[in-house]
Structures are given as C-alpha cells and as structure tokens.
N, C-alpha and C positions, 0 to 999 in steps of 0.2 A: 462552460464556465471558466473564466479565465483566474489563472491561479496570482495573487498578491506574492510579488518576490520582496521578501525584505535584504537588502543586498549591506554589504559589510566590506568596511573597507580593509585593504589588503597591507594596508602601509608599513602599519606595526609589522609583519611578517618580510618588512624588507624590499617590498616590490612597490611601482609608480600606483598612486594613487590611484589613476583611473584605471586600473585593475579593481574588481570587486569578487566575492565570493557570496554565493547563497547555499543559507548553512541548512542542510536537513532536516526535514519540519516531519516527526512522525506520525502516520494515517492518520490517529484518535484525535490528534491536535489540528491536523488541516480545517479550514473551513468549506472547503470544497465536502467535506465529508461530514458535516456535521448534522445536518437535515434531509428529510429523501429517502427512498430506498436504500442506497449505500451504510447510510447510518443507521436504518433499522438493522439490514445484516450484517452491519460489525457490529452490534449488541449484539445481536442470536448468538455470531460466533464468539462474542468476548465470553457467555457462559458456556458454549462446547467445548473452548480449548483451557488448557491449564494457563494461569496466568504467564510461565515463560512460554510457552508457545508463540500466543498470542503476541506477545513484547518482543522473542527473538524475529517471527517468523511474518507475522499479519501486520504491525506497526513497520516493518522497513518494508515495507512495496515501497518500489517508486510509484505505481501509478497503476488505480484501477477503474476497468472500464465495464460497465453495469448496462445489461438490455434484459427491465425484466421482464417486457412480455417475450420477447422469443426467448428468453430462458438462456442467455447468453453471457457470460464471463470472463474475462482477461486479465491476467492479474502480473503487472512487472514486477519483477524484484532484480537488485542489483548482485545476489550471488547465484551459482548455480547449485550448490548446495541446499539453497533455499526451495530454489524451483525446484529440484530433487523430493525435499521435506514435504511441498506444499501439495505435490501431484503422488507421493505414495500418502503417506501415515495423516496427512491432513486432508486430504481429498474429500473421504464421505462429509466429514464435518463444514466444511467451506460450501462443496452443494448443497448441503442441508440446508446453510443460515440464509444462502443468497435463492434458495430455488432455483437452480439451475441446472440446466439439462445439459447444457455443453461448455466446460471447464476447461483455460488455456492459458498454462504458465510459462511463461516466458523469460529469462534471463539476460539482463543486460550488462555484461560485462566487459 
C-alpha cells in the first residue's frame, strides 16, 4: 500500500523552494493503518497500554509491518530508547494485541 506524502514547502525556513519537507503523520492518524488487522491490533493495544505509553511509544513507529498468519511482526521506531521500551516493559502487551509469535524492534536512527 503506497503511503500519500503531503509534502510542505521549505521556503519560509529559508531554503529553495524545490526543497520540500514531509511532516510526521502519527500511526492512529495514517491511513495506511486505519482498516485491516493492523488497526484491529492498535485498538487491542490502545486498551493494554496506558494512554502515554501508547502516544510516547506505539504512535511514533516509523513503520509497521504485519504477517498475521505466520504470526510475524516488525516494528520501526526512530529512537533507541523506544525499541529498548517496546522489547522489555511493552513486549507481552504488543504480542497480545497483534497475536504474534515472533516480535522484532528495530531502531532507526
């Protein structure tokens, strides 16, 4: 599914026009995420986690990638702190919501 970039221009911040910026769209708001499995298990998880959890931690993935029959999960995020957060203390709750048997955070920083 290809992701809709709404791109912003740069100009006011002093650089050539044809420079653009795309501003950070978080998980709940993508439309990539709205329908599907994906978005049935960010509901499960929006009730397992505390509301800042969820806002700090599950809303800034960059990008997640969902196989639910082999029970498979991916999940980017841009700190490592996060992937740190997401693979101890959010772990059981994240395989809960998505059903998944093999869980894999990754950092992109």
């Amino acid at each position: 599914m290809a992701i809709e970039l709404e791109r912003h221009s740069t100009a006011e911040k002093g650089y050539s026009d044809s420079l653009y910026e795309v501003r950070f769209v978080p998980v709940s708001a993508r439309a990539e995420y709205q329908e599907g499995p994906i978005a049935q298990a960010l509901e499960r998880l929006r009730e397992l986690l505390s509301e800042k959890e969820f806002a700090e931690y599950i809303d800034q993935l960059l990008r997640i990638n969902y196989d639910p029959d082999a029970g498979r999960l991916l999940l980017i995020t841009k700190k490592e702190i996060h992937r740190t957060m997401i693979e101890g203390r959010l772990r059981k709750a994240v395989c809960e919501a998505f059903q998944a048997r093999h869980l894999r955070v990754v950092s992109q920083a």
